[in-house]
MARKE-615578 format. One record per residue: x, y, z of N, C-alpha, C, CB in turn. Coordinates in steps of 0.1 Angstrom, whole numbers, plus 5000, padded with zeros to 4 digits. Each point is the difference from the previous one (the first is absolute). Glycine has a CB too. Layout:
N
XYZXYZXYZXYZ...
END
This chain:
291
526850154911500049885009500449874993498150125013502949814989500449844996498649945004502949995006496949914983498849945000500149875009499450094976501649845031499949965010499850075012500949884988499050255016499250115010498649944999501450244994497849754996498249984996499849915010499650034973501549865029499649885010499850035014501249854985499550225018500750015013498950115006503049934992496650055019498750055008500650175003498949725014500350384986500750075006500249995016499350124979501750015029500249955011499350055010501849944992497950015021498950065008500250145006499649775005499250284987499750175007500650025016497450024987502950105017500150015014498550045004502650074999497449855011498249955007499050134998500949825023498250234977499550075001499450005018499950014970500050125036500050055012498449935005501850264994497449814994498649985006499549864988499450335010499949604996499649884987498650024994501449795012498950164976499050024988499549904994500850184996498449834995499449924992500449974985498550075015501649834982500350014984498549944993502949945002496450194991498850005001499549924980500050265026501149664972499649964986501349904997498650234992501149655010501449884998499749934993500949975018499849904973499249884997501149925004498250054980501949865029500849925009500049894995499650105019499549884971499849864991500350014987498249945011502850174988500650004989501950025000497250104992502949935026501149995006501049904998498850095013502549934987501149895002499949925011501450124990498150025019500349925020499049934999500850185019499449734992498849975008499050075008501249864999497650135003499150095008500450035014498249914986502450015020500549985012501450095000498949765001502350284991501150074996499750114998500949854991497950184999500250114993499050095015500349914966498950055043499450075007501350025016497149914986503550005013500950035011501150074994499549805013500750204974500950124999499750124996501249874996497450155006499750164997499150035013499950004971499949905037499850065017501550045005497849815008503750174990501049975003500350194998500449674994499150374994500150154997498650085007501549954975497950015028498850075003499350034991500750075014498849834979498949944991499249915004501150034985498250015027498749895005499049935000500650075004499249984981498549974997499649994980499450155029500549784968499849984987498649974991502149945008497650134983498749974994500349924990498950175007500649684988500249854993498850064987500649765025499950304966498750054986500049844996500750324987498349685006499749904995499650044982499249905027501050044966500150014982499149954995502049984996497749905009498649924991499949905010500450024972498549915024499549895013501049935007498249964988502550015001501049885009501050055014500249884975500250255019501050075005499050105013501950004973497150015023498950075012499549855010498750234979501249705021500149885013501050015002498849854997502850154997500949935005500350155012501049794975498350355022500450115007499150035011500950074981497649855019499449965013500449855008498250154989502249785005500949905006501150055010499649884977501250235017501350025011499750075006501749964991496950195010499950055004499449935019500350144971498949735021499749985011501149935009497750014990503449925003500649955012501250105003499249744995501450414999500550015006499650185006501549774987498450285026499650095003500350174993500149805018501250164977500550184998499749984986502350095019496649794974499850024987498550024999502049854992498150285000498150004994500249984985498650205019500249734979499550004985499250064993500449865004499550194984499450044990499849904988500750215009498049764988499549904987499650034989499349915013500950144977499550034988500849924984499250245017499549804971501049984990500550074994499549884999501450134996501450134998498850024982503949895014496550304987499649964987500249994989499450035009502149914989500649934992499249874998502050125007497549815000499449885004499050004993500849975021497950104981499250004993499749974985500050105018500950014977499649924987500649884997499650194993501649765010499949845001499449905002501050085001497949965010499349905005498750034989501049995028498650114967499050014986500150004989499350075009502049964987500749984986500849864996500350265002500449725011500549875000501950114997497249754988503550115012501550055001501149914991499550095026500449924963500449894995501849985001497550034984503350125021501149964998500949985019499950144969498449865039500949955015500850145005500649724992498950395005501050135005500049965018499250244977499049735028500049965013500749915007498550074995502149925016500849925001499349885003501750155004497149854992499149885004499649904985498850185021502249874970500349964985499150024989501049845011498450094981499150024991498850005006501349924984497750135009498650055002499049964991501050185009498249754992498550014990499450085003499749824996499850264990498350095008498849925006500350164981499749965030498649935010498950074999501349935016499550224977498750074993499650095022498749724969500250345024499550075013499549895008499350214990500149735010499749825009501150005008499049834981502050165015501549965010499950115007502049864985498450275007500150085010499450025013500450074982498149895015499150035013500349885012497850134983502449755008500149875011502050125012498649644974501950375018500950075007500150055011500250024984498650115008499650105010499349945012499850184981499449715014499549935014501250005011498349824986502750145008501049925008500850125011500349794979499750285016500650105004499150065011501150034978497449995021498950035006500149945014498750024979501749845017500049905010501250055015499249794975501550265010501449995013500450175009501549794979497550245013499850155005499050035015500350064971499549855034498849955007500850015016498649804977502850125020500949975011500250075005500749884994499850175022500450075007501450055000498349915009502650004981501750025002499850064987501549795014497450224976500350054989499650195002499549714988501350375008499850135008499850114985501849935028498450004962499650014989499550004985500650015017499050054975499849954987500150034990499249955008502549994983500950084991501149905003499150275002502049744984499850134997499149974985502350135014496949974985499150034988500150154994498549835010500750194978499950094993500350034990499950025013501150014975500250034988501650034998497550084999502849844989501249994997500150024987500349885018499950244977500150014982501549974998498150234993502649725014501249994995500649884994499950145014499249764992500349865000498949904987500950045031497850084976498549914988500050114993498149855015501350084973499850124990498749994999502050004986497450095003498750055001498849874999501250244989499649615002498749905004499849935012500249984979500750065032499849965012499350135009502049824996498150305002499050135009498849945003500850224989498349725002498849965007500449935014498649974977502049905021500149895011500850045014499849834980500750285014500550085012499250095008501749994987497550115007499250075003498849975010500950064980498649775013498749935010500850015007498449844992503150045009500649945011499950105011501649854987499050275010500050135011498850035007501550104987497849915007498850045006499249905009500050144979499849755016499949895007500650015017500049894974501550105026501050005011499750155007501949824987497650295004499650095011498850005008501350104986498049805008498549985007500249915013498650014977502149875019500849925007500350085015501049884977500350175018500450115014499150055010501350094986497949995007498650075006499549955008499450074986499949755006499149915011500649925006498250014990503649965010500049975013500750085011499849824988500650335011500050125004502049985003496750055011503949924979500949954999500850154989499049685007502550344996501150104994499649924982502550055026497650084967500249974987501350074992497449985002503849904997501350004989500050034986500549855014499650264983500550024990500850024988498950005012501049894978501350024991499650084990501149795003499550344994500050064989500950064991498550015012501549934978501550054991499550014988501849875011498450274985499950074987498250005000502949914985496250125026499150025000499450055008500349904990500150265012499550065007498550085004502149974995497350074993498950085004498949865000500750274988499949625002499149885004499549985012500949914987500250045017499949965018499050065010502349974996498050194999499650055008498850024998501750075005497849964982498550014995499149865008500950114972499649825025499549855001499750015017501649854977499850195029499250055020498750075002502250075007498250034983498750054996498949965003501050054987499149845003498449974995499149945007500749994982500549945019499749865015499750055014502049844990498550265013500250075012500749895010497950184995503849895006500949945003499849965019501350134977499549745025499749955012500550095009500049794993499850185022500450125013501450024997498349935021502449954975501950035002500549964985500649905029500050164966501049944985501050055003498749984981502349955008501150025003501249974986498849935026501150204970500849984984501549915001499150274992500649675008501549865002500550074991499449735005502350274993501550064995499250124995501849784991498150345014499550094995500550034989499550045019500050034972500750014980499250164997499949654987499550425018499550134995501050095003497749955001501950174996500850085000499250105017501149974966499450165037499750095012498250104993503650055010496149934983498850054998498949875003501150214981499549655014499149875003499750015017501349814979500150185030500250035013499250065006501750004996497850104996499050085009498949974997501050175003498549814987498349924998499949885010499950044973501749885028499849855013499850085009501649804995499050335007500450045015498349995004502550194999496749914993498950084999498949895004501050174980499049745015499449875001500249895012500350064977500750015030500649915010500549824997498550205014502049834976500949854993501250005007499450004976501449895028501349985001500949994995499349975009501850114987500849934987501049995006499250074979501549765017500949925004501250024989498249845013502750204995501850004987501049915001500150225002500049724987501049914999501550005000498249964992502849995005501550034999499850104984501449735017497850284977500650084988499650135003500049824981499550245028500050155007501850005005496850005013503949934984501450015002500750004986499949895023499750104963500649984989500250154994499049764997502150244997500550114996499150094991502149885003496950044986498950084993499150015007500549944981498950045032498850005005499550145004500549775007500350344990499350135005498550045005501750054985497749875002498650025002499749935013499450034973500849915029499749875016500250095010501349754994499950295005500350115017499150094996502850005010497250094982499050124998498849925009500850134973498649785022498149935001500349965017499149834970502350155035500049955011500450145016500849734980500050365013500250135007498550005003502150154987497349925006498750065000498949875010500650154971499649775027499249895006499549975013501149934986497750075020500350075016500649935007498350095003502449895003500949945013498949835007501150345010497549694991499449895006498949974989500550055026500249964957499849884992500749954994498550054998502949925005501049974992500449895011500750234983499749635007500249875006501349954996497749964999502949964997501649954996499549864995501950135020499049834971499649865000501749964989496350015002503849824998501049984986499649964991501449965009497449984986499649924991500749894999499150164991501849795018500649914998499749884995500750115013500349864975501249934998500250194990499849615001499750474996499750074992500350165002498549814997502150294993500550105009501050075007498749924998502050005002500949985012500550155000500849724997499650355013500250144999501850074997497549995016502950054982500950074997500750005012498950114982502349855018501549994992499549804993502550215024496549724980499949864998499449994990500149945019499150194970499749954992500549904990499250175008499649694987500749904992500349885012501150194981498449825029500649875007498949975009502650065001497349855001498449945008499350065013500949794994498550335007498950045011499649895010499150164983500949895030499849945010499150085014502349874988497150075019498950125013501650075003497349815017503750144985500750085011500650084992500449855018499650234970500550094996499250155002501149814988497750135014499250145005500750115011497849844996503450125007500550125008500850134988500449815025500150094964500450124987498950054995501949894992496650065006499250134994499750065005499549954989500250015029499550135005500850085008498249904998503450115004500750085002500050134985501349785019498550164967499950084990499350115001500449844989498150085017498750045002499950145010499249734996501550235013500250085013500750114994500249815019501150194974500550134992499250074992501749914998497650004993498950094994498750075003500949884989498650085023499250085006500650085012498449844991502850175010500750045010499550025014501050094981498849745019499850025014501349885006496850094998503249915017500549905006500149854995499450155015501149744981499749915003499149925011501750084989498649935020499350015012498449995001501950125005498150034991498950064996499049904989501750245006498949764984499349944983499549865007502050094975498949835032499849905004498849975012502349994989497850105016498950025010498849964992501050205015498649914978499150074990499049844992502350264996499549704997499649914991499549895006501350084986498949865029500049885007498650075001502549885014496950194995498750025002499049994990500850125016499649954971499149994988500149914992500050175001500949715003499549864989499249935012502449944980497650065035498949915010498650104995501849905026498250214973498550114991499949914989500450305003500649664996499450044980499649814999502550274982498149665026499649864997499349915013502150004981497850115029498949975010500449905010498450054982502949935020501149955008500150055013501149974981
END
């Protein structure tokens, strides 16, 4: 691909028949405007969008639009990447919220207040994304990750709100930790990352797992395997947008309205209709986030 391609948006899907949800965006990390980017992915039949939120600032700004704009729900939490920055502190600004002082567990909790607060709201439909990320924190951040989770799963619970989860390169964690806590009525493994034996413990459990555009990347075998197997009314779609972006566009900015390329993929790999997946998946993100 010429690296002037990276700029240039991909071009608009042909519409999808039945409309869906893009059940995992961050629209505040978009080129478009909130106003653009939702009229051009209603324009394909992308009707409805869930606004995740990363850390406080970005969790108001995702009950903020949720409330003023209708086909947006929000989710509030802090990523848990976040955590340990907010307890270790960040001295080189990886967040795009710049440098960091430690606040130590003290900050963390004033946080978690905040989050508490915003989890309370009616536009907010859930709480995430959270959970464990060995990819990004290393082992002197697992503690501040670990409370943070647990915390946000209690959260979920008492305000009877969907629980988002990010999990990367931490599998039996995550799940132990559902465990322990005893997981809320709905979750929902955001960019799903296990393999078809994880699949069935979510299935088993009745989790939802949501696939991103890299269930379209050429190494992802393990993804379609976890996603074949996956039942039909727990599997969601989402872009992670700006993030992701799915194949033939990998490398170029993710947007809501490309969700008609992953889940046309999606639809091959579970060999079902289009039609069909989309039915499926529209009904099981209003289940899964109470819409």
């Amino acid at each position: 691909m010429a690296p002037q391609d990276k700029d240039t948006p991909p071009p608009l899907p042909e519409p999808l028949r039945v409309a869906v949800a893009d059940s995992h965006t961050h629209l505040d990390m978009q080129e478009s405007t909130v106003d653009e980017a939702l009229a051009k992915a209603a324009s394909v039949g992308v009707t409805t969008v869930v606004q995740v939120g990363c850390d406080l600032a970005g969790s108001r700004w995702a009950a903020e639009t949720a409330a003023a704009y209708d086909s947006v729900h929000a989710t509030v939490a802090l990523h848990p990447n976040e955590a340990p920055r907010i307890v270790l502190g960040d001295p080189d600004g990886w967040s795009r919220q710049g440098a960091r002082e430690a606040g130590g567990d003290a900050a963390l909790d004033t946080a978690l207040a905040g989050i508490d607060e915003l989890a309370a709201l009616p536009q907010v439909r859930g709480v995430g994304e959270t959970g464990l990320d060995y990819f990004r924190t290393g082992p002197e951040g697992m503690a501040a990750q670990e409370r943070s989770f647990r915390a946000h799963i209690e959260i979920a619970k008492r305000h009877g709100k969907a629980l988002v989860i990010h999990d990367r390169e931490a599998h039996d964690d995550v799940l132990r930790i559902l465990r322990e806590e005893g997981a809320p009525e709905r979750v929902v493994f955001h960019c799903y990352s296990g393999d078809a034996a994880m699949a069935e413990i979510c299935a088993a459990a009745g989790y939802f797992m949501s696939f991103a555009g890299n269930v379209t990347f050429k190494n992802a075998r393990q993804l379609r395997e976890a996603l074949a197997v996956a039942p039909p009314e727990l599997v969601l779609v989402e872009t992670d947008a700006p993030f992701l972006t799915p194949a033939p566009y990998r490398g170029r900015a993710n947007a809501p309205y490309l969700i008609p390329v992953t889940l046309r993929a999606m639809a091959e790999v579970k060999a079902m209709t289009e039609d069909a997946l989309a039915t499926a998946v529209a009904a099981n993100t209003a289940r899964a986030f109470g819409y």
